[in-house]
C-alpha positions in Angstrom: 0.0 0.0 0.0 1.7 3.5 -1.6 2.6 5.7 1.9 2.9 9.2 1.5 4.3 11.6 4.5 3.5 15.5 4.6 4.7 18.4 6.8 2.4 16.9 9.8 4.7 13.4 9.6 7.6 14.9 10.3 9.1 17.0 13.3 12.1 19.0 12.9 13.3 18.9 16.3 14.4 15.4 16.4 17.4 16.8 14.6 18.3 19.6 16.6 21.1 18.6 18.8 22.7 16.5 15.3 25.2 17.6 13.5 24.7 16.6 9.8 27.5 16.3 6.9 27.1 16.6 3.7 30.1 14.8 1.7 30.0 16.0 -1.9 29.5 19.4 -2.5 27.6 19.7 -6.2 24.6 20.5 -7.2 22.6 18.0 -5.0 24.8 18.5 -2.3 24.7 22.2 -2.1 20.7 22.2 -2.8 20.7 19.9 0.5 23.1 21.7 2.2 22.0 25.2 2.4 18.1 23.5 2.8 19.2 22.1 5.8 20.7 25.2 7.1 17.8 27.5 6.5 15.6 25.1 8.2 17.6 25.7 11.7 19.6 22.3 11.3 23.5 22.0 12.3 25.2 21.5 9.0 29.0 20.7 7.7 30.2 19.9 4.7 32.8 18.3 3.1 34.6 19.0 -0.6 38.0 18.2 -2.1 39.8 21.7 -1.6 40.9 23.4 -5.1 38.0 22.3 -6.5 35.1 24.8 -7.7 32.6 23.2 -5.2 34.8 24.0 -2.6 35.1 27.9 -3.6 31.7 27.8 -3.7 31.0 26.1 -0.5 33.2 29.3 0.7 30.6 31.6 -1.1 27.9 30.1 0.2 29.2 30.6 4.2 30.3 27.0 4.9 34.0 26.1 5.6 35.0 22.7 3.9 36.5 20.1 5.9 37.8 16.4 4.4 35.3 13.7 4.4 37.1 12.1 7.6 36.9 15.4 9.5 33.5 15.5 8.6 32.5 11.6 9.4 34.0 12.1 12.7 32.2 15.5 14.0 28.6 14.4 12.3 26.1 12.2 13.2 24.2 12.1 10.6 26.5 11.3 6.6 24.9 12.0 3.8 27.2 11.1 1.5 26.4 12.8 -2.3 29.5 12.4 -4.4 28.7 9.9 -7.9 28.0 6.2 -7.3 31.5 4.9 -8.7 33.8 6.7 -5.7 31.4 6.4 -2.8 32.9 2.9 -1.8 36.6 4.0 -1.6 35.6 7.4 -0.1 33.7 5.2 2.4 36.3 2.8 3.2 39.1 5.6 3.2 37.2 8.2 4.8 33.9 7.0 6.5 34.1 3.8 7.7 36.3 4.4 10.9 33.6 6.9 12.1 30.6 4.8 11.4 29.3 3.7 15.4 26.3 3.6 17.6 23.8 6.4 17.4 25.7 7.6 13.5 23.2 7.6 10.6 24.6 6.6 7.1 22.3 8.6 4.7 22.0 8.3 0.4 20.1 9.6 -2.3 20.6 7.0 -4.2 20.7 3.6 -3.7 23.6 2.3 -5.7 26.1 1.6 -3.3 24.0 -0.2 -0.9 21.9 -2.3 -3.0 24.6 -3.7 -4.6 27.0 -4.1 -1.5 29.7 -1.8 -2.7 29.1 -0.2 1.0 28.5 -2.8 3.6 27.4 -0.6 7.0 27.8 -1.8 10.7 24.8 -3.2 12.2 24.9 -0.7 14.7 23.7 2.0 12.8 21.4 3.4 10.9 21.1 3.4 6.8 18.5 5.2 5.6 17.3 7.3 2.1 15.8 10.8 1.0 15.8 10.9 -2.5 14.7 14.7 -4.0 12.9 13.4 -7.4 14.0 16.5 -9.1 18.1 17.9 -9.7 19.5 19.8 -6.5 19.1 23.2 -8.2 15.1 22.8 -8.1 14.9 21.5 -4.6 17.0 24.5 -3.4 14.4 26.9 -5.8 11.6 25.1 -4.8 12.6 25.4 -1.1 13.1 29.3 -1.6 10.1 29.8 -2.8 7.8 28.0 -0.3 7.2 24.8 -1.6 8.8 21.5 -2.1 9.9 18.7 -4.4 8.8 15.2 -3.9 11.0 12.5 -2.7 11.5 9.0 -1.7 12.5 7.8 2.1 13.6 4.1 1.9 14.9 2.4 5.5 18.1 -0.1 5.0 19.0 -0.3 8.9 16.6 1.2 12.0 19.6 0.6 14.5 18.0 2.8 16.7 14.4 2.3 16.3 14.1 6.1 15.0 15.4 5.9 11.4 12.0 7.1 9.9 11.6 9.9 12.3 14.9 10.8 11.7 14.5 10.9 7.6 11.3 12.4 7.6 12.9 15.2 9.4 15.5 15.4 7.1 13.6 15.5 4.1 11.5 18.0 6.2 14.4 20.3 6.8 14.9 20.1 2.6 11.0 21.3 2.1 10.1 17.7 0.5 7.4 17.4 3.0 6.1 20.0 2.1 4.9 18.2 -1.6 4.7 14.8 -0.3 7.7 11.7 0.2 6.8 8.4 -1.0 8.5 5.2 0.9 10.2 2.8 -1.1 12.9 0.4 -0.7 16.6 0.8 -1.9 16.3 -2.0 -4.3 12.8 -0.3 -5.5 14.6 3.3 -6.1 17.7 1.9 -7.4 16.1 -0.5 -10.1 13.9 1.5 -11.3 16.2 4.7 -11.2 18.5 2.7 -13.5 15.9 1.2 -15.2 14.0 4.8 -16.4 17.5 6.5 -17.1 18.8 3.6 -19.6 15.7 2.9 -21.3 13.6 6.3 -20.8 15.1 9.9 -19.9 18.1 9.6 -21.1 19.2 6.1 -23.5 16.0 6.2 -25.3 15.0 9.8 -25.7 18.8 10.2 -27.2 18.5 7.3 -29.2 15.1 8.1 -30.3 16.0 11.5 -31.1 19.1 10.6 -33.3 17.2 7.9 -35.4 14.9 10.8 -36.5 16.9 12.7 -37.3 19.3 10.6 -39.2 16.3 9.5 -41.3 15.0 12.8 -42.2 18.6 14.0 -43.1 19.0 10.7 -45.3 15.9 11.6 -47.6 17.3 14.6 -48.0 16.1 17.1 -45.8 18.2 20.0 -44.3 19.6 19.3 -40.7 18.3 22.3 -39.2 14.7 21.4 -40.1 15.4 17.3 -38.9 16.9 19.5 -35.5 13.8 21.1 -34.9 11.5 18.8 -35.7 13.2 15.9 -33.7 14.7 17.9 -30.9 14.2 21.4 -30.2 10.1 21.2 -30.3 10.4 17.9 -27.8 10.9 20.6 -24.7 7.1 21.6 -25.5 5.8 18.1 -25.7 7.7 17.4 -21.9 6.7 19.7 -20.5 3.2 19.6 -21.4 3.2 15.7 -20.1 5.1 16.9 -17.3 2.6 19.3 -16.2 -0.3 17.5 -17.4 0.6 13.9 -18.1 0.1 12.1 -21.4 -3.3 12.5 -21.9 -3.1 15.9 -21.1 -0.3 16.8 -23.8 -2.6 14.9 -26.1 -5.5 17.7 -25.5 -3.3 20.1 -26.4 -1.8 19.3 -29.3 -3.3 18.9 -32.9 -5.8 16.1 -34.1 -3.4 15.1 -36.4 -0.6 14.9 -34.3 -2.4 13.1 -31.4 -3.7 10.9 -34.3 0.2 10.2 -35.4 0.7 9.2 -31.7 -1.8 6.7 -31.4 -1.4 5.1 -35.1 2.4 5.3 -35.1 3.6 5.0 -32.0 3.3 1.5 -31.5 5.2 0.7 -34.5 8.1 2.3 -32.9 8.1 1.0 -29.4 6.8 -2.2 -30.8 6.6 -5.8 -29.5 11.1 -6.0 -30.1 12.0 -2.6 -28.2 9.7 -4.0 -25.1 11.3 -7.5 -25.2 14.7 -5.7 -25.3 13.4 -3.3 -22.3 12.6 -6.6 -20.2 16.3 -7.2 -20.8 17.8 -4.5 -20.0 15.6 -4.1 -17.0 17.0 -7.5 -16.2 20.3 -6.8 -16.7 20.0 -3.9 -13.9 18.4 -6.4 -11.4 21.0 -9.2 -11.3 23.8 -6.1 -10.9 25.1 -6.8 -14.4 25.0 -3.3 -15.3 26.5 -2.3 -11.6 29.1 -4.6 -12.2 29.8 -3.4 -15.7 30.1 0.3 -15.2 32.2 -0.4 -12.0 34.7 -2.2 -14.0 34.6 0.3 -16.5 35.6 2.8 -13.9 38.4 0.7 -12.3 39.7 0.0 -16.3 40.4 3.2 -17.1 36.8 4.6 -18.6 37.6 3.6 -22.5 34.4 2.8 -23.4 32.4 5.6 -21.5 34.8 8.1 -23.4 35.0 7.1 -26.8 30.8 7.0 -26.4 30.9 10.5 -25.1 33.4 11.4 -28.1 31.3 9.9 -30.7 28.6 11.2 -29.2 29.9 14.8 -29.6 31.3 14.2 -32.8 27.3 13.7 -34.0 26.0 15.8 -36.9 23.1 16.6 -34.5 25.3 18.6 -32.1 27.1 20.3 -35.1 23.7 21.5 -36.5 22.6 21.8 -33.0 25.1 24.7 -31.7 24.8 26.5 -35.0 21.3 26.6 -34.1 21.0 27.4 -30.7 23.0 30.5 -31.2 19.9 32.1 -32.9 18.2 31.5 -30.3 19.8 33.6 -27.5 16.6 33.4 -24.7 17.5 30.0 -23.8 20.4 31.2 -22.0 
């Protein structure tokens, strides 16, 4: 049965006397970070000095310490640096702090799922997950309201984990729009899941294959650009604000038309046996696996993607483009 917890779940004070660390100082982190502060709560963080999240950590009041420093003072770690270096900065920076009454805290569940990080009994592992980049929960918080997240319980050492979360994602204004408890395997499954096969593998994908067949019967790039990528910003965001049906109200007879008749033909019966697959693939942690030895082999594959990528006629015709359009700065 779906749980949701608002504003009246959750109670600030049971964080008072905590100090709280937030390892990873980018866009999530900093959203978090300065959340947490204006909320009344006791927060550090941690960044790699030299770096430009450090000098802004400095611009936004905080003074960076090293993740140890930081494991050591804090009692609540939220640790939000990128999946493939949160085991070594665990085990070289973390792990010697981690005791009774500490809280281990993700947004992701990566690490844990798949046993990269293996916690002490003794403490607490819990999840707050903002569904939305760390830049909109920060302007979302500034303005009143809230994104929606996810709270997911690994470890209730103490037997006040979820009090504990809910405050937290209180103190980050997700209350305030409604948190949704999961599991880690649930968030991290289907987080994988959507990314490969949704927001980002297939919408690429599908966006390239248009456009390379427009521009191979011989139509100009810069009309294939539009049609296959710069007018699918209005179609998200009117699913976004309205869901599918809703963009379909709002859009022409003969487009919504197109999208029921033709639709299918393209996510047919082959690209949903292929889905199961890869959705497969992310269950059994062959995908974990993969892109963890990709990172410990020296990342060959993930940059000559991201080269070829780049090197796309798309992008080409894409920046010529964009510089026309000067109000999307």
């Amino acid at each position: 049965m779906l749980k949701i917890y608002y504003d009246n779940d959750a109670d600030l004070t049971v964080l008072k006397d905590k100090v709280i660390a937030i390892i990873g100082y980018g866009i999530q982190g900093r959203g978090q970070a300065l959340n947490l502060q204006d909320s009344g709560l006791n927060v550090i963080v941690s960044e790699l000095e030299g770096t430009d999240n450090f000098e802004q950590a400095k611009k936004d009041g905080f003074t960076p310490v090293d993740a140890k420093e930081a494991a050591k003072k804090a009692d609540i770690i939220q640790i939000l640096t990128q999946d493939h270096v949160q085991a070594s900065l665990y085990a070289n920076s973390i792990e010697e702090s981690m005791g009774e009454g500490k809280s281990l805290v993700f947004s992701h569940g990566f690490n844990i799922h798949f046993k990269q990080i293996v916690p002490p009994e003794n403490v607490d592992v819990w999840m707050i997950a903002p569904k939305g980049p760390g830049a909109l929960v920060r302007q979302q918080y500034e303005e009143g309201k809230g994104v929606p997240c996810l709270v997911a319980i690994h470890q209730d050492a103490s037997g006040n984990a979820m009090k504990d979360a809910l405050a937290y994602a209180k103190g980050l204004g997700g209350t305030r729009a409604g948190v949704i408890e999961t599991t880690f395997k649930e968030e991290t499954e289907t987080d994988l899941f959507g990314e490969q096969v949704v927001l980002c593998g297939g919408v690429s994908e599908l966006i390239k294959a248009g456009f390379e067949t427009l521009v191979d019967a011989g139509y100009q790039p810069e009309i294939a650009y539009f049609e296959c990528l710069h007018e699918l910003k209005l179609i998200t965001d009117l699913i976004y604000k309205s869901g599918i049906d809703g963009m379909r109200k709002k859009v022409s007879d003969t487009a919504e038309y197109g999208d029921y008749s033709r639709g299918p033909r393209i996510i047919n019966g082959q690209t949903r046996q292929e889905m199961k697959k890869i959705l497969s693939e992310v269950q059994e942690g062959t995908f974990a696996q993969e892109w963890l030895n990709e990172n410990k082999e020296g990342r060959t594959k993930f940059i000559k993607y991201r080269e070829d990528s780049k090197a796309h006629q798309i992008e080409k015709v894409g920046e010529s483009l964009r510089k026309m359009m000067p109000w999307m700065e």
